[in-house]
N, C-alpha and C positions, 0 to 999 in steps of 0.2 A: 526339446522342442520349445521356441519360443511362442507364447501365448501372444496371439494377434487380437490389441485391443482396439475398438472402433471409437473415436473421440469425434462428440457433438460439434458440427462447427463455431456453434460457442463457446464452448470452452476453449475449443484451439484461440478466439479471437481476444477472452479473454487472457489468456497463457501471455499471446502475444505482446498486452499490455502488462503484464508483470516481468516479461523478460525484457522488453525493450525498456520499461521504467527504470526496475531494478539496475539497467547498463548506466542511465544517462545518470541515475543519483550516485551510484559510486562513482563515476567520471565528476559529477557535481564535487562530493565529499573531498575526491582528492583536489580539485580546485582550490577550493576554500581552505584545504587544512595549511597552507603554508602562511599566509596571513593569520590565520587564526591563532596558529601556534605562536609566531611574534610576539601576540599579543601576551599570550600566558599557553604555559605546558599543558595546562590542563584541560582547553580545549579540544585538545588532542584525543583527551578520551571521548568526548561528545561528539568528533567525526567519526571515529572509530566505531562508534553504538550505529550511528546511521547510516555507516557505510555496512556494517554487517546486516542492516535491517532491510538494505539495498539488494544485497547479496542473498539475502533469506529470497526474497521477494524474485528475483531472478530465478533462483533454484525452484520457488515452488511451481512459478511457472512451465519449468522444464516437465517439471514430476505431473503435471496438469495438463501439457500438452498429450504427454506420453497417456494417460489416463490411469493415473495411479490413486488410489485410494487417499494416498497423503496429501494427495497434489490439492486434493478436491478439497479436503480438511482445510489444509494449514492456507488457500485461495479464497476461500470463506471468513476465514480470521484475519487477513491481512485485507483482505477489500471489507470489513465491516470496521477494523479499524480507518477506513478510511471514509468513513461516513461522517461524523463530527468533524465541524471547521469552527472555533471559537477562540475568544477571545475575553477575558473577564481580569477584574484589576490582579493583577501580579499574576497571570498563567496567561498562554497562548497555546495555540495544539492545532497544527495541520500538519498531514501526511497524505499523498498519495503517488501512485505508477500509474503513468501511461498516460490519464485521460480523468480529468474534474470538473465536469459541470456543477457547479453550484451557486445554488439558491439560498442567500445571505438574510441578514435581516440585522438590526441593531446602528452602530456607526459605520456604514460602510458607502462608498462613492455609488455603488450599482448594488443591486437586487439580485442579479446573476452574473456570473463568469464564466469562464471558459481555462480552463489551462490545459498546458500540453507537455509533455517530460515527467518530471519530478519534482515532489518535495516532501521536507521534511522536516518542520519547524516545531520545538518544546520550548516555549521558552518561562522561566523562571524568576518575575523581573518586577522587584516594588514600583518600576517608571513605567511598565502597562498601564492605564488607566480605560482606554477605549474596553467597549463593551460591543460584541457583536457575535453574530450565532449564525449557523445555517447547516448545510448536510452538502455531499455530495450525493446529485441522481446517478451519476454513472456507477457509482459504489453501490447504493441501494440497488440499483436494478442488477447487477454483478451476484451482489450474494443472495436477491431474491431467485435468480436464475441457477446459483449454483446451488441452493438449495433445494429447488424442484428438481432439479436434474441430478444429483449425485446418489439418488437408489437407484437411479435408472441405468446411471453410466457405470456404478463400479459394485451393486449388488449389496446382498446380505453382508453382512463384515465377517469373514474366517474365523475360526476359533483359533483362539493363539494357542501353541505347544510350548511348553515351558523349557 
């Protein structure tokens, strides 16, 4: 008998921005990687990371809609990674699925933004020099909400059997 689990309409809304995100950045990933590779082979492994990071992010949505215990875990860890948006001399670092409000601060043209799809930027680069900082709200509010909710939604954790 399958166990019928009842899922928060939040979570299903956040689900739905990690599966739809998770779709548009591996659609992104393969975009890019043909140019990219021109450029040098090695690129290739740096689409490769973010398109599986894409694919993570897909998957846990599905595991999240479903109300699975992993789902709620590994939605947690991917939407708090997607809380920092910065930028300092030689590193840069945004990621997110679905949906990024945020609130900037340092060199930057605006104080807030808005984005929609995907992304997924590391970058590793002595010609960074800009300095700039901020957070995504939609990510904080994401893993503040799935953190109050996920004893509720998926209970005591099972003892494992070896």
């Amino acid at each position: 008998m399958v166990e019928q689990v009842r899922v928060a309409l939040g979570a299903r809304i956040l689900a739905v921005f990690l599966v739809l995100g998770g779709i548009i950045g591996v659609g992104l990933a393969l975009l890019m990687a043909y140019p990219f590779v021109q450029a040098h082979w090695v690129y290739l492994l740096l689409i490769a990371a973010f398109a599986a990071v894409f694919v993570w992010s897909a998957l846990t949505g599905v595991r999240l809609w479903q109300g699975q215990a992993r789902g709620w875990k590994w939605a947690t860890i991917l939407f708090a990674a997607q809380v920092p948006v910065f930028s300092v001399p030689g590193l840069s670092y945004e990621y997110y699925t679905g949906l990024a409000i945020k609130l900037m601060g340092g060199a930057v043209d605006s104080g807030f933004s808005l984005g929609l799809g995907s992304s997924a930027s590391f970058y590793l680069d002595t010609r960074i020099t800009e300095v700039f900082y901020g957070i995504n709200l939609f990510a904080v509010a994401a893993v503040i909400y799935l953190l109050l909710r996920r004893s509720r939604a998926v209970g005591p954790a099972a003892p494992q059997s070896a």
